[in-house]
N, C-alpha and C positions, 0 to 999 in steps of 0.2 A: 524487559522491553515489551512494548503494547503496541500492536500493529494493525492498523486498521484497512481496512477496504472499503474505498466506497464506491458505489455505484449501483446501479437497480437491477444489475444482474444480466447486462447485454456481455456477447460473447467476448470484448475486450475486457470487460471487468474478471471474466472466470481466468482469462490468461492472466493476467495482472495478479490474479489471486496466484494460481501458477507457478508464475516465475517469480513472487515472493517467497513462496513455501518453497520452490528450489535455494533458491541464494540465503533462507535463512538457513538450512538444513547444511548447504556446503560452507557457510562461515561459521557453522557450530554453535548460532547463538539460542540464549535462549529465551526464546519470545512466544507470547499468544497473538494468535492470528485472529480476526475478527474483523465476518462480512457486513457491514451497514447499508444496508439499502434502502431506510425513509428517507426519503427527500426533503423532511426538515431539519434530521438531523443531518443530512450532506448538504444543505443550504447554512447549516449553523458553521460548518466548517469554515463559510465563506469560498466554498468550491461555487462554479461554476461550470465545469466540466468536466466529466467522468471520463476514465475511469481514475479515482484518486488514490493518494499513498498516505495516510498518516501517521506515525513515529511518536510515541508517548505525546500524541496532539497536537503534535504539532505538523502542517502541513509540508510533504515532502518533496510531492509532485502531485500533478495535474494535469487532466486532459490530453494524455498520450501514453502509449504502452511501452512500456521501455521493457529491453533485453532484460535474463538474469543476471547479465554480468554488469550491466548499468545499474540493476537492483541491489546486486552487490558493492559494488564501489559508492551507495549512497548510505545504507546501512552500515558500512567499514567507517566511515567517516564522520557515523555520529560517534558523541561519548556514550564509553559502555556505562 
């Protein structure tokens, strides 16, 4: 699993980074974590609002900071 971060590095994107790395660590998976902060590749995403989540490319969430345990139950719920 390939997990993206995007955003330019404002205080919600480093929690979002965060509470990824917690809920990946407590559902045992195993993923690379990875921060993106140009703004053409977070425009290519078709984001518009940071801080973003995206999951082998595919767009997860956007533009809000969610719990670890919300991070968890969206990660639980893709295919491994």
């Amino acid at each position: 699993m390939h997990i993206k971060i995007l955003g330019p590095g404002c205080a919600n994107c480093v929690t979002l980074e965060r509470v990824t790395s917690e809920a990946v660590a407590e559902l045992g998976l195993d993923a690379q974590l990875e921060k993106v902060t140009d703004y053409g590749a977070i425009a290519g995403y078709g984001v518009m609002r940071t801080p973003a989540l995206v999951v082998d490319e595919e767009v997860v969430l956007s533009g809000r900071v969610p719990t670890a345990a919300q991070v968890r139950e969206i990660l639980a719920a893709l295919p491994a």
